[in-house]
NUZA-940238 format. One record per residue (C-alpha): x, z, y; residue in three letters. Coordinates in steps of 0.05 Angstrom, whole numbers, plus 5000, padded with zeros to 4 digits. Layout:
BEGIN
{marlo {X; Z; Y}; "ala"}
...
//
This chain:
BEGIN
{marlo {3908; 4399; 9536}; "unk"}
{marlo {3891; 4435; 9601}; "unk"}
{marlo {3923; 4400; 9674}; "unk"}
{marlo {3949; 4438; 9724}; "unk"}
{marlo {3961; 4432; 9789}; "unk"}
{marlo {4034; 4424; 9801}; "unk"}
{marlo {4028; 4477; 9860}; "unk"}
{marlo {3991; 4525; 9802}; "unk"}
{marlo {4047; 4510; 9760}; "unk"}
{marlo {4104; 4531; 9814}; "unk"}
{marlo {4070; 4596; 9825}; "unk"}
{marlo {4123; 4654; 9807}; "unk"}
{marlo {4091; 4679; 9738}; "unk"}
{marlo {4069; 4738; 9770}; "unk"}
{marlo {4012; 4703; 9804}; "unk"}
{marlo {3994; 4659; 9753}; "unk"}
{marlo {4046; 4606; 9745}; "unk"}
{marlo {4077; 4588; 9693}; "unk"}
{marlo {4146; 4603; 9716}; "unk"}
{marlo {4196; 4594; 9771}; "unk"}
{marlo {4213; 4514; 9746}; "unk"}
{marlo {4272; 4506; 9769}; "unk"}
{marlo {4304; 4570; 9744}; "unk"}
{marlo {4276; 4544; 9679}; "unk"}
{marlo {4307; 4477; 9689}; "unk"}
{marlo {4368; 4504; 9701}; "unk"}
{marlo {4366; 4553; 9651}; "unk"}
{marlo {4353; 4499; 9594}; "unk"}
{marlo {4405; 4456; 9628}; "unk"}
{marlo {4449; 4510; 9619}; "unk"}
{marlo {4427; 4521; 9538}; "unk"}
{marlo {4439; 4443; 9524}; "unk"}
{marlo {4515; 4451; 9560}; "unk"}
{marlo {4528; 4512; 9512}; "unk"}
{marlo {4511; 4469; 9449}; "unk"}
{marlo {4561; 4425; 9468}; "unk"}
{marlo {4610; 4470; 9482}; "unk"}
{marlo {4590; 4510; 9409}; "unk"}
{marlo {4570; 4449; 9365}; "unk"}
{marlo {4618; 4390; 9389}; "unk"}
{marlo {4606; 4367; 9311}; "unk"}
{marlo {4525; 4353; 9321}; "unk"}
{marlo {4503; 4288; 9334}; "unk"}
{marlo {4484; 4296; 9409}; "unk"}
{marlo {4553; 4331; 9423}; "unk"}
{marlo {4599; 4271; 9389}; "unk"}
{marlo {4555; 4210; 9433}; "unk"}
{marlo {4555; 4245; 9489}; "unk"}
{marlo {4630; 4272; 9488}; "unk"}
{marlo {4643; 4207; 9461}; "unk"}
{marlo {4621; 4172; 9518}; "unk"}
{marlo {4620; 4211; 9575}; "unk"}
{marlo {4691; 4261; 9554}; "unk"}
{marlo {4740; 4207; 9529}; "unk"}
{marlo {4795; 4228; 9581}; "unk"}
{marlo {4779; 4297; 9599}; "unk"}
{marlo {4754; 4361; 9573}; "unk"}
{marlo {4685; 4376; 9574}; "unk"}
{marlo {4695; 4435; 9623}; "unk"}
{marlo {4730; 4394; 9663}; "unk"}
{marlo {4699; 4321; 9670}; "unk"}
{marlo {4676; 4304; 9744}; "unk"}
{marlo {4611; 4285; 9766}; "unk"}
{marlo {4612; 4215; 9795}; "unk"}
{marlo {4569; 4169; 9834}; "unk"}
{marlo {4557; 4127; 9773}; "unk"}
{marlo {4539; 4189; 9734}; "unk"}
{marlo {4466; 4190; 9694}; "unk"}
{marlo {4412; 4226; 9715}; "unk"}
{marlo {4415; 4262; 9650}; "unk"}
{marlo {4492; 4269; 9641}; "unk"}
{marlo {4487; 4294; 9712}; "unk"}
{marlo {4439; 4349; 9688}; "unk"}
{marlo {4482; 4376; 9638}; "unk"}
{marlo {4546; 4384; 9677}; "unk"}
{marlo {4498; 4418; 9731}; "unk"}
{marlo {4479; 4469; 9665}; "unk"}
{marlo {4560; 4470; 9646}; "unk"}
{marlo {4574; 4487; 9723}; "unk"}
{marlo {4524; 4542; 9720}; "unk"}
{marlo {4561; 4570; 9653}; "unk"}
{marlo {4628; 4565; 9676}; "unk"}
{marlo {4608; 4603; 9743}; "unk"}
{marlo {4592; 4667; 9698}; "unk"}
{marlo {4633; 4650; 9630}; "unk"}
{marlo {4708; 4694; 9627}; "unk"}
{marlo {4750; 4687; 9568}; "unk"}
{marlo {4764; 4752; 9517}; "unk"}
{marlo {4846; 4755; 9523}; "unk"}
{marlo {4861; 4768; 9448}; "unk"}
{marlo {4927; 4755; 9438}; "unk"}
{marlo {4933; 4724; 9503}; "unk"}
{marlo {4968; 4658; 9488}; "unk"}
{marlo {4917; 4609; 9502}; "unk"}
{marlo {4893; 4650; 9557}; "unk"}
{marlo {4921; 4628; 9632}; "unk"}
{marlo {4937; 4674; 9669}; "unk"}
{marlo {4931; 4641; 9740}; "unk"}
{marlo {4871; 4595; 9716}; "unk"}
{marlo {4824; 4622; 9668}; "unk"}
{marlo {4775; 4667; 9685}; "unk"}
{marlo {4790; 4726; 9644}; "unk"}
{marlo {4722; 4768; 9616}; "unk"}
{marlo {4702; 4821; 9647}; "unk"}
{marlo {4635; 4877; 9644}; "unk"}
{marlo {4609; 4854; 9716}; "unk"}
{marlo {4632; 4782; 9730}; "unk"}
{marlo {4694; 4740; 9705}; "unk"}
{marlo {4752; 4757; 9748}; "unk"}
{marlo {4826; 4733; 9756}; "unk"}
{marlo {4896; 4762; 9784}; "unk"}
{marlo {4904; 4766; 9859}; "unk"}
{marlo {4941; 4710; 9873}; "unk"}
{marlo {4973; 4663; 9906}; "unk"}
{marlo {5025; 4648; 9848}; "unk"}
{marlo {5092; 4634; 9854}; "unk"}
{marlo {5117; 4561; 9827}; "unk"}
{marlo {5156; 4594; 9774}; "unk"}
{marlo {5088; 4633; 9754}; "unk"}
{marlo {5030; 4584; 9750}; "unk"}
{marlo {5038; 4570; 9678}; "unk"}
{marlo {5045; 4641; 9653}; "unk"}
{marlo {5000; 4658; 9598}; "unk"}
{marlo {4971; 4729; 9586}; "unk"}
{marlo {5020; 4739; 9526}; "unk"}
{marlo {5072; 4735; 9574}; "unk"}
{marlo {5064; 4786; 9613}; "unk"}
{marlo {5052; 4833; 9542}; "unk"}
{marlo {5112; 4883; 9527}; "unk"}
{marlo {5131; 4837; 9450}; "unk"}
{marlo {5094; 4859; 9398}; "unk"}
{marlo {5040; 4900; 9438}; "unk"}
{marlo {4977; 4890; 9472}; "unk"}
{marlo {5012; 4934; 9531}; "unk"}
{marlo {5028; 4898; 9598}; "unk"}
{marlo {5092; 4895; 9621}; "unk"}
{marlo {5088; 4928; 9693}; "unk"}
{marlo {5146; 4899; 9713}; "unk"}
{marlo {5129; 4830; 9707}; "unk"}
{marlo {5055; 4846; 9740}; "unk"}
{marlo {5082; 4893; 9802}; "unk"}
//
């Protein structure tokens, strides 16, 4: 095996590096938060849901002072996802309306808001004319 210098190693690839690290870092981060999400049934998803998850989702479970270095990684990698993941609206009735991030060509997106307190729990089917994927502009103007 060849050693580096860790300054070598830094380098952008362009001038000889071996890549940006921390990109990297954060891109495998990001690949180990999206096997969990995908494969909740593999080994590594059911201990660590198991015991890190057993009151929340994983999308949703805060980082805490007591939180392991390498628990603490992955929720970094599952905070870079959910900054750029959006939801396809099928049907639209596990979709939010207010609170998902809804997908989107260019980056997820959501309604303008400030809801009202009779709105916050729509769901996207709600606001579909019955039996059609056309929105009801009445209910959205």
């Amino acid at each position: 095996m060849c050693w580096l210098s860790w300054t070598k190693l830094t380098r952008a690839k362009k001038q000889g590096g071996l890549r940006e690290i921390q990109s990297f870092n954060d891109s495998l981060l990001a690949k180990k938060s999206w096997r969990i999400l995908k494969n909740p049934s593999c080994l590594l998803s059911k201990i660590l849901l198991g015991k890190y998850c057993k009151d929340n989702d994983f999308l949703k479970v805060p980082i805490t002072s007591s939180t392991s270095q390498g628990w603490r990684g992955i929720l970094i990698g599952r905070d870079l996802l959910t900054s750029r993941l959006g939801r396809a609206i099928g049907d639209g009735l596990s979709t939010s309306l207010w609170n998902d991030p809804w997908l989107s060509l260019k980056t997820p997106s959501r309604p303008m808001g400030p809801p009202r307190l009779s709105d916050q729990n729509l769901k996207v089917s709600d606001i579909f004319i019955a039996q059609t994927r056309e929105w009801n502009t009445k209910k959205i103007t």
